[in-house]
C-alpha positions in Angstrom: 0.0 0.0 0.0 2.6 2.5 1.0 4.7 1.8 -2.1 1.4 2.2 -4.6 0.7 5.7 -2.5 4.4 7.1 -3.3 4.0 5.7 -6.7 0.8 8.1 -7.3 3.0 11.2 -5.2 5.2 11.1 -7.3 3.4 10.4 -10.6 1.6 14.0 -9.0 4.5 15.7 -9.0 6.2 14.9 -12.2 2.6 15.9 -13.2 2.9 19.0 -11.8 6.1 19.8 -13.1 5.2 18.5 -16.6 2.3 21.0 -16.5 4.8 23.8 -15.1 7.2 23.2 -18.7 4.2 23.3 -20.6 3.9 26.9 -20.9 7.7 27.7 -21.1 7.6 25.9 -24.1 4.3 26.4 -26.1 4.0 26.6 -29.8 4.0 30.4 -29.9 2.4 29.9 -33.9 -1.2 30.4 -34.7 -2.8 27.4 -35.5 -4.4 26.8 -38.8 -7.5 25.4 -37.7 -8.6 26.2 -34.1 -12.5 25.2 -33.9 -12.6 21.7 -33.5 -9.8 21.7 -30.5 -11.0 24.8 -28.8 -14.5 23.4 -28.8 -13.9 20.0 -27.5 -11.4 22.3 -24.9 -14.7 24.1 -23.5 -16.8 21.2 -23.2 -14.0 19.9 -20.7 -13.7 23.2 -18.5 -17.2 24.3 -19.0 -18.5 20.2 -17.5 -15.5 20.8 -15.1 -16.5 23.9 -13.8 -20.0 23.1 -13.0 -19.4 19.5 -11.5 -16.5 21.7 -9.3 -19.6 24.5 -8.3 -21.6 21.4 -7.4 -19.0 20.3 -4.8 -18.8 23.7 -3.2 -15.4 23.8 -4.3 -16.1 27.2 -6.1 -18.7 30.1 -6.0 -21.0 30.4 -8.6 -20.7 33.9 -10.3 -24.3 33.7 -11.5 -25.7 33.1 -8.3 -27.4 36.4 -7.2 -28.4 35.1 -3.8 -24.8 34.9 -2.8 -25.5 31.8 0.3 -25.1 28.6 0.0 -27.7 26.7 2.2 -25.2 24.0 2.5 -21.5 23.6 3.2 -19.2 21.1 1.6 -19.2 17.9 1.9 -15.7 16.7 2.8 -15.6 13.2 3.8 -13.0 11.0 3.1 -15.3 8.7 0.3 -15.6 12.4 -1.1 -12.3 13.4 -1.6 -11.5 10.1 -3.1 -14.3 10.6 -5.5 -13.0 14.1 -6.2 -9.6 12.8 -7.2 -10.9 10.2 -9.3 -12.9 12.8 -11.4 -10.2 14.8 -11.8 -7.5 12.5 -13.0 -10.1 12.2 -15.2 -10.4 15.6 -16.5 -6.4 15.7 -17.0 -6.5 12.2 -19.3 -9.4 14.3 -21.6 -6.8 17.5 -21.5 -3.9 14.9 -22.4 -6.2 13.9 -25.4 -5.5 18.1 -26.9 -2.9 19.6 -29.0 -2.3 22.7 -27.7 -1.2 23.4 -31.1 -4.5 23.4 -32.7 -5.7 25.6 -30.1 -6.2 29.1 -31.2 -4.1 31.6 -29.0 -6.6 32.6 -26.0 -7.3 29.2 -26.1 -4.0 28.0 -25.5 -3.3 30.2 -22.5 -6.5 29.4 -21.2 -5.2 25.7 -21.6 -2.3 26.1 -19.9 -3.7 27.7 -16.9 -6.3 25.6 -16.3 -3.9 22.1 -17.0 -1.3 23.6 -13.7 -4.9 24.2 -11.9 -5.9 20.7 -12.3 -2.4 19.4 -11.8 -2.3 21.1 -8.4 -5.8 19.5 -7.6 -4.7 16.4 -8.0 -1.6 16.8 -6.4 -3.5 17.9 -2.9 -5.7 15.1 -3.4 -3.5 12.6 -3.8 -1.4 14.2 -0.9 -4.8 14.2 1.3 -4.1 17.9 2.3 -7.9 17.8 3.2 -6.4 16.2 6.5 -4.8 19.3 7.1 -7.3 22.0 7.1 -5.5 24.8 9.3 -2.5 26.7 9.5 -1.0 29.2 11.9 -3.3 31.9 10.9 -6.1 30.4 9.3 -8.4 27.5 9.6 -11.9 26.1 8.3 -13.8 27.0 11.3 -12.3 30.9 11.1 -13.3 31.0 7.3 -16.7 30.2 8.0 -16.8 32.9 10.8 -15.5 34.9 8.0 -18.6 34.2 6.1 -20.8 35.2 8.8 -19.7 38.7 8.7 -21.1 39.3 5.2 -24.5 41.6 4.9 -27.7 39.5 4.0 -30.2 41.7 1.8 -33.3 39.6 1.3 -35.3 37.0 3.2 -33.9 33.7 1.0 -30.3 34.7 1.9 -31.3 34.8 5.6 -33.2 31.7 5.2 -30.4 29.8 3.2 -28.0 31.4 6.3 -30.0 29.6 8.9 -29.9 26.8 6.8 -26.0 26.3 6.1 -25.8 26.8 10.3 -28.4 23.9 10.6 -25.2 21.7 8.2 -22.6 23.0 11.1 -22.2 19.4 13.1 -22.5 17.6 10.0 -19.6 20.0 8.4 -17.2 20.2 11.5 -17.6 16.3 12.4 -16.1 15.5 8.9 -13.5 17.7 9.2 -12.4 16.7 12.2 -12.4 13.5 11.0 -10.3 14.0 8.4 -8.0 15.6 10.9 -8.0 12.4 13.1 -6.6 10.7 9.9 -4.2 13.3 9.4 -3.2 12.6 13.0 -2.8 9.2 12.4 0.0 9.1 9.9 1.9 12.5 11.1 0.2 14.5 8.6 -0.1 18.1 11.2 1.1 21.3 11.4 3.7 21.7 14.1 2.3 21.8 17.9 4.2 24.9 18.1 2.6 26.6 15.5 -1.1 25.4 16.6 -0.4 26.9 20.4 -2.9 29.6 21.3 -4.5 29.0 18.0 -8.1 28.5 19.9 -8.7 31.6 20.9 -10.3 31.9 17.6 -12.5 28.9 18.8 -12.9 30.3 22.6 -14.3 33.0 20.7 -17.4 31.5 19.6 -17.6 29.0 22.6 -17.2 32.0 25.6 -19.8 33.8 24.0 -22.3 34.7 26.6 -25.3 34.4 24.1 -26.0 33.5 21.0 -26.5 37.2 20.0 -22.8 37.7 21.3 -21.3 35.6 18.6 -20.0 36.3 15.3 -22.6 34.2 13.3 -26.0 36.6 15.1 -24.2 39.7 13.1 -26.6 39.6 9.7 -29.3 39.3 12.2 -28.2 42.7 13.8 -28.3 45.1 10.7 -31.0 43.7 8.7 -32.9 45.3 5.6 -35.0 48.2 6.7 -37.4 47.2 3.6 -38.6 43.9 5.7 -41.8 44.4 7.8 -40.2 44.2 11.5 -42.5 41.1 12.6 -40.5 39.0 10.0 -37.4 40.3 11.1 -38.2 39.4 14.5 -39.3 36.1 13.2 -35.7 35.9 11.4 -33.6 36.7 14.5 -35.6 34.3 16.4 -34.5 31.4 14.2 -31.3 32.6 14.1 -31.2 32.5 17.9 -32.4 28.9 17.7 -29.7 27.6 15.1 -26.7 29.6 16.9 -27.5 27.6 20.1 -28.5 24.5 18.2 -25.8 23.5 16.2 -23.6 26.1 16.0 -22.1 26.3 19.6 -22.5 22.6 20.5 -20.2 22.1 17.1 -17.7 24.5 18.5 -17.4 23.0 21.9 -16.4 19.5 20.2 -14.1 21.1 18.6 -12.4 22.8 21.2 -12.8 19.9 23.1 -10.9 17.8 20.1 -8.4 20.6 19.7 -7.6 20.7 23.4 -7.8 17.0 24.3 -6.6 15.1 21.4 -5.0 17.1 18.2 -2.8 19.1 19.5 -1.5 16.9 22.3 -0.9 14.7 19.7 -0.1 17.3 16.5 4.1 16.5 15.1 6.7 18.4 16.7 9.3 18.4 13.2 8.7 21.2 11.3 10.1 20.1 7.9 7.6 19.6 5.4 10.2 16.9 4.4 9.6 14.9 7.9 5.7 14.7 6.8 4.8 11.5 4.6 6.7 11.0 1.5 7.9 15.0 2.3 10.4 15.6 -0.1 8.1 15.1 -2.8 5.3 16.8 -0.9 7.5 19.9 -0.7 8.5 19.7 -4.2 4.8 19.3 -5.4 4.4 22.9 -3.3 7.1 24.3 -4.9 6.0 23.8 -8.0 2.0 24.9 -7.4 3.8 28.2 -5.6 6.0 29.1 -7.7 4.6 28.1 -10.9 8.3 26.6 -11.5 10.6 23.4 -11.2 13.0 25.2 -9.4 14.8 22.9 -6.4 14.5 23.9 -2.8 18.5 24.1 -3.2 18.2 26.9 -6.2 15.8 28.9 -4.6 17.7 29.0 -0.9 20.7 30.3 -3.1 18.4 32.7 -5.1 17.5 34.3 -1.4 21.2 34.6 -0.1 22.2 36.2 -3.2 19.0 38.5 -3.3 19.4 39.6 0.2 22.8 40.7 -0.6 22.0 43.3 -2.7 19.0 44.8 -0.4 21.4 45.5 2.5 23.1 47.2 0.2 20.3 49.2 -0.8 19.8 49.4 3.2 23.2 51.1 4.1 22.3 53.7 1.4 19.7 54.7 2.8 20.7 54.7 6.8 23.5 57.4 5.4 20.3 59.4 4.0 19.1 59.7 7.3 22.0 60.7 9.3 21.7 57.9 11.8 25.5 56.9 13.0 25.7 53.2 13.8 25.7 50.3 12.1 22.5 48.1 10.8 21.4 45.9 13.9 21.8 49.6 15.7 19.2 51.1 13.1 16.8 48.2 13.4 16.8 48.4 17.5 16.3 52.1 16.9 13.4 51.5 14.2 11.9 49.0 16.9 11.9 50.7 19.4 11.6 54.9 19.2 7.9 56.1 19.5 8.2 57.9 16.8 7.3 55.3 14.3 3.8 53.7 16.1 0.7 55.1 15.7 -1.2 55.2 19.2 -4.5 54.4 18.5 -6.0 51.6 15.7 -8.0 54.8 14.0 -4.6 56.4 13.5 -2.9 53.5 12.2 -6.6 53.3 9.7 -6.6 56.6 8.5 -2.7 56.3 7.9 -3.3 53.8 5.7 -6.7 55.1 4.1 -4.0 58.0 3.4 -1.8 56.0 1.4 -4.2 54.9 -0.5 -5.6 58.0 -1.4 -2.2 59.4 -2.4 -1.7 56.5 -5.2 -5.0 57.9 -6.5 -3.3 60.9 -7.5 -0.7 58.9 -9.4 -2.5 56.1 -11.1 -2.8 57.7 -14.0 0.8 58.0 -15.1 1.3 54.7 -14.9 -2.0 52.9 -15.6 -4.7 53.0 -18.8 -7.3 50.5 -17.3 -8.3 51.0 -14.2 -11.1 48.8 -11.9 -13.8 49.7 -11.1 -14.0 47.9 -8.0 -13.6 50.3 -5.0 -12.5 48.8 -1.7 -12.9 49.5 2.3 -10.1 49.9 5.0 -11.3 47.8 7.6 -9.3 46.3 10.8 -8.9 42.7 11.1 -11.4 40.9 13.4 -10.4 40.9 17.1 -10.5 36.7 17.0 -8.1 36.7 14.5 -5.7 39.5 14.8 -3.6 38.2 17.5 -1.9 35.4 14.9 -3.0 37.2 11.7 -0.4 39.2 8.9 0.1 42.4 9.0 -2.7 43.2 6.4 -4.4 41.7 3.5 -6.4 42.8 0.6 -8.9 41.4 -2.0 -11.7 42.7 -4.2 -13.5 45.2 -2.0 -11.4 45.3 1.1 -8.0 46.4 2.7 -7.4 44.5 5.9 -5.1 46.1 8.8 -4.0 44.4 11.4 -4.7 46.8 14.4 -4.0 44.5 17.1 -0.5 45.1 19.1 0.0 49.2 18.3 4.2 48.6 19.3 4.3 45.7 16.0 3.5 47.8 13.2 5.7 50.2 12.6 4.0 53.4 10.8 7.1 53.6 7.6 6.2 50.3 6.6 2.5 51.2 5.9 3.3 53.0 2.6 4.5 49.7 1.0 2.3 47.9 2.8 -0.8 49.6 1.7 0.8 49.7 -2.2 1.2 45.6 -1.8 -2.4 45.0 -0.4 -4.5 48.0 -2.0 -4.2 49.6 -4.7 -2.1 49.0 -6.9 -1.4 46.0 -5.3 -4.3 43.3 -4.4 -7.2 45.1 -4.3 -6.9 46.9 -7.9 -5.1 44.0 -9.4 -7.8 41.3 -8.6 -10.9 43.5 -9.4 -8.8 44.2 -13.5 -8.5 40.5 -13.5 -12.5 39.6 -12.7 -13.6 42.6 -15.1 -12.0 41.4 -18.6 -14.8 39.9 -20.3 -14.8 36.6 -22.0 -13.3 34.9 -20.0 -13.6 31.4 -18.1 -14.7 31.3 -15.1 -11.6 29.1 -13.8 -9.2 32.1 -14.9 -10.2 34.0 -11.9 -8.4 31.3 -9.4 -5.7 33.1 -7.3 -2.2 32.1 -8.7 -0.1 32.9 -5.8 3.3 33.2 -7.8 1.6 35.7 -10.0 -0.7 37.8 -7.1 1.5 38.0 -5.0 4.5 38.8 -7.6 2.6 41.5 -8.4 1.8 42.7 -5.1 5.6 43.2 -4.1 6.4 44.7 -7.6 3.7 47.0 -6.5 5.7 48.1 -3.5 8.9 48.7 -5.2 6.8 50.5 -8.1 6.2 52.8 -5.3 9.6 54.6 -5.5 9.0 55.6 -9.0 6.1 56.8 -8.3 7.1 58.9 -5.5 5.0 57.6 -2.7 7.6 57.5 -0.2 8.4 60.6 1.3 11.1 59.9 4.0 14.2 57.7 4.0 12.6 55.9 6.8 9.6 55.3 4.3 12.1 53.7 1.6 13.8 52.1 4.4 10.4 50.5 5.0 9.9 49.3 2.0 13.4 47.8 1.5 12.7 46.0 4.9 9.8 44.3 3.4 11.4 43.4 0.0 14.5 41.9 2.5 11.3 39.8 4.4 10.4 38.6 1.2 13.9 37.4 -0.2 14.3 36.1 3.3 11.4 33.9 3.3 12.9 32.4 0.2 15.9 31.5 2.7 13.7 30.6 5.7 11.1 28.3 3.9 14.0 26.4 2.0 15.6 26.4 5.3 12.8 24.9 7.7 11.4 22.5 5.3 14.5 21.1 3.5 17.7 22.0 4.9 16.7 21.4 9.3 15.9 24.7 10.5 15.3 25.6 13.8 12.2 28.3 14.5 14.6 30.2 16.5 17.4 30.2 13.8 14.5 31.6 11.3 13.2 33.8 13.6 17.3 35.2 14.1 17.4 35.3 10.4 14.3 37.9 9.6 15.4 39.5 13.1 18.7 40.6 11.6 17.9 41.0 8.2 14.4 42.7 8.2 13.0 46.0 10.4 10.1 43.7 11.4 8.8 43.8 15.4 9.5 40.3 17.5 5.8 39.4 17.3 5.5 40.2 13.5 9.0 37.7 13.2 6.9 35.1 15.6 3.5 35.2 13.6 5.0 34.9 10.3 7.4 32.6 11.0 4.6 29.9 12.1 2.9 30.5 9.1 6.0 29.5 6.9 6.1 26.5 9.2 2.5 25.5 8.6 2.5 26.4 5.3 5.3 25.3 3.3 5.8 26.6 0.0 3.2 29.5 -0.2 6.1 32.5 1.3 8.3 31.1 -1.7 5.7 32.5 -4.2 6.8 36.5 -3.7 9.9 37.0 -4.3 9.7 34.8 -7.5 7.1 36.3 -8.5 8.5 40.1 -8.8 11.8 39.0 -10.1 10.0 37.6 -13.1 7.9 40.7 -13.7 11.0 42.8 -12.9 13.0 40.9 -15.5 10.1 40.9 -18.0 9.8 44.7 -17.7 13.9 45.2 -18.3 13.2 43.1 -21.0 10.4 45.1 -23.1 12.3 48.2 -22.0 15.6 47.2 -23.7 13.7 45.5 -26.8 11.4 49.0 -27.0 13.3 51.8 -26.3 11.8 54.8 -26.8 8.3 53.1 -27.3 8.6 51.4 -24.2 5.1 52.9 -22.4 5.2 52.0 -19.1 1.3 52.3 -19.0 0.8 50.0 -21.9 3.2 47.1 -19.9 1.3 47.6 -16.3 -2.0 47.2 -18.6 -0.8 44.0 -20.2 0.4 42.6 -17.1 -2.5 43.0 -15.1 -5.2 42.3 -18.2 -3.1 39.0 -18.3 -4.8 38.0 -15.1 -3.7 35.4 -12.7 -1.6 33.0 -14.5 2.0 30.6 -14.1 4.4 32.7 -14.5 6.1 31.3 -17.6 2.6 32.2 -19.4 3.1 35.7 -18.1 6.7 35.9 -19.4 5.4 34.6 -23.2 3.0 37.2 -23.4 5.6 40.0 -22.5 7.4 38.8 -25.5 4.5 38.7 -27.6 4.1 42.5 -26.3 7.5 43.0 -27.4 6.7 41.6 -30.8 3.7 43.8 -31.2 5.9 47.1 -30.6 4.6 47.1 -27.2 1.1 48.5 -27.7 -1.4 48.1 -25.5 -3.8 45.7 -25.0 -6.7 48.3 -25.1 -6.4 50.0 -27.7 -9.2 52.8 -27.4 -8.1 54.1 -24.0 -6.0 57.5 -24.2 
């Protein structure tokens, strides 16, 4: 048995590679005939798609009501199923020539052939065993869900129904999680500690109306007649204290008792079951490249090099005498640089924000039209949560711990998570019409590539106006080439959490509990903090490229535009279509904006 399970990892991860080199080296021709192949194409995504939808594995984007009155199912016979279906789907994409694809076919082809390869890859890995990391897990995503506004009596109705599927949702997972348990398959112990606060939560809540799942009941539409409404908030009582806080006592019960006790204390990805190829198969679904965990370790080193090169720069700019661990004490530590209340820290970084809006502009033709909120991250989660994050609609900032985030980081932060970072680059991606649905999967190498270009676009666009601003911003760029070091480290070469920790300490302006939190989510999630720093250098280097190929008609609006109207794809796609902008004298791709 265990020799026919590494026989399928592996057969995942040469799959994942193969579909990797697919795109690096694509027929870059125009077919003769396309009809036939792109046809027979659509009829395997389209079937795909829908079957996917039907397993809650996606939203549906023509569903107005916006509520699922069900959650997953996730038992073990299901995810078998699941994998079964979709190592069917890759035999029919086997079956195409991308050369008689026509071209928006063929990229379509290639990023949806890596999306199915990493599906079967975390199937046949069983990473449904594993549902949580250091800062996220399935029972905090559904809270998540409960936060969102309900409009109309079928949403609140379809609410109290998916709160009814709670035990039935939570016992498989934790099932799953037993199995996990069983063969080693866990995060770390040390980076689940304290994790249930986010469970506590839910569970110390002094009534049902105290929770986070009563909230659509407490802001309901003014248009419905206020006996239904009390009606509504009745039954939402009922189903809070029915099945939702039963469900999360088990599970803190479970948590507290038995998983954790019992959770791995390695770290490696490479100590989990068949781990070397585990690790590999979330390099390559991270990266979007076949790179080694030895090349990319290297990659960092080097990289880090030249940013504390950058770094002493800028210390001479501002007239601080003493060497870099002296400026990063001083950065830690002098008021100066905290905000003293969450609203200041907010309307910091709503400033931000603001100020790119006066330069988008010059550097952008499209823009979204997608506007998003500065909100603080919920109380249950900010203790263990990132700095920030942002998405279609929303900027996240992590107000929790004042003394942690240091005011000149919030320029490059906001650029990375805002605007022009996640919140604008997301919203470009879902408006392009014509496109399948499956394009608009997040592709972390990609996102998050773009995100920390975003942050170094920042200089040239002249939103950082001290050196302790650009010092800021060099400080994150270091914490991203040093998470190429650190992942590579913990998961393959036998580092210690205090030897990463020492490394971002010495090489990054980060506080101690900013080190500690993000450190445990490299632990728990191996692979994903490799997907940055890749990800910029390839849009850095495609950008050098078109600028030496172009010259003069190099238009830096016209690359930005192509980029981003790309959408979320592996990154050797992205670097194709940069030469094919090159090709085309670097026009851009819509053609009737100014």
């Amino acid at each position: 048995m265990e020799k026919k399970f590494s026989a399928a990892i592996a057969g995942a991860c040469m799959l994942l590679a193969a579909t990797v080199s697919i795109a690096a080296h694509a027929d870059p021709a125009p077919p003769a005939k396309t009809g036939a192949a792109d046809a027979q194409f659509k009829a395997i995504y389209t079937q795909e798609w829908q079957w996917r939808i039907s397993q809650k594995q996606e939203e549906d984007e023509d569903d107005d009501n916006g509520v699922s009155p069900s959650l997953p199912r996730i038992d073990a016979a299901t995810q078998k199923k699941r994998l079964v279906y979709w190592q069917g789907v890759m035999s029919k994409l086997d079956g195409i020539s991308q050369d008689r694809l026509s071209a928006p076919e063929r990229i379509n082809y290639q990023v949806y052939k890596a999306q199915i390869a990493a599906l079967i890859a975390g199937q046949v890995f069983r990473e449904y065993e594993k549902p949580l990391n250091a800062d996220t897990a399935f029972w905090s995503n559904m809270a998540s869900g409960a936060r969102k506004a309900l409009t109309n009596e079928k949403q609140f109705q379809d609410y109290l129904k998916q709160l009814a599927e709670t035990p039935r949702y939570f016992g498989e997972e934790m099932d799953n999680m037993r199995a996990g348990l069983a063969r080693g398959f866990t995060p770390p112990k040390v980076t689940l500690i304290g994790r249930d606060s986010s469970i506590t939560s839910v569970t110390d809540a002094k009534t049902p109306q105290d929770t986070v799942f009563y909230l659509p009941f407490k802001t309901m539409p003014a248009t419905m007649p206020a006996a239904q409404q009390e009606a509504l908030r009745a039954q939402g009582v009922q189903a809070i204290q029915a099945y939702v806080l039963p469900s999360y006592a088990k599970l803190l019960k479970f948590m507290r008792e038995e998983y954790v006790p019992k959770a791995r204390e390695a770290l490696a990805a490479e100590s989990l079951p068949d781990g070397k190829a585990y690790y590999q198969s979330k390099i390559v679904e991270f990266t979007t490249t076949t790179m080694s965990a030895d090349q990319i370790h290297q990659i960092g080193l080097g990289e880090m090099a030249k940013i504390r090169a950058e770094m002493h720069d800028v210390i001479k700019q501002t007239g601080f005498e003493g060497d870099l661990p002296a400026f990063l004490q001083f950065l830690r530590t002098d008021p100066r640089f905290y905000a003293k209340t969450p609203d200041e820290l907010l309307m910091r970084s709503a400033w931000v924000a603001k100020k790119f809006d006066a330069k988008v502009g010059q550097y952008f033709g499209y823009l979204p039209r997608r506007r998003f909120a500065v909100i603080p991250v919920p109380d249950d989660q900010a203790p263990f949560y990132t700095s920030g994050r942002g998405g279609p609609g929303v900027y996240l900032v992590n107000t929790y711990n004042l003394p942690a985030r240091a005011l000149y980081s919030m320029p490059a932060l906001t650029l990375h998570e805002s605007a022009p970072g996640h919140a604008f680059q997301m919203p470009v991606a879902m408006e392009q019409k014509g496109r399948p649905p499956f394009r608009n999967a997040y592709i972390s190498a990609y996102g998050e590539g773009w995100a920390l270009y975003s942050e170094r676009l920042g200089v040239e666009m002249g939103m950082y106006e001290t050196p302790y601003e650009v010092f800021g911003m060099l400080s994150y760029q270091a914490w991203r080439a040093a998470r190429l070091v650190v992942d590579t480290g913990i998961h393959s070469k036998g580092w210690t959490r205090k030897q990463a920790q020492d490394y971002l300490h010495d090489n990054t302006a980060l506080s101690d509990h900013e080190i500690e939190t993000e450190v445990d989510r490299y632990i728990s999630w191996p692979g994903q903090a490799l997907s940055y720093y890749l990800g910029e250098m390839s849009i850095i280097n495609a950008r050098k490229k078109a600028e030496a190929a172009l010259g003069a008609k190099f238009d830096i609006r016209a690359f930005h535009d192509t980029v981003l109207q790309l959408g979320s794809v592996p990154l050797p796609v992205l670097e194709a279509r940069i030469d094919q902008f090159i090709a085309e004298g670097g026009k851009s791709p819509y053609p009737n904006l100014d």
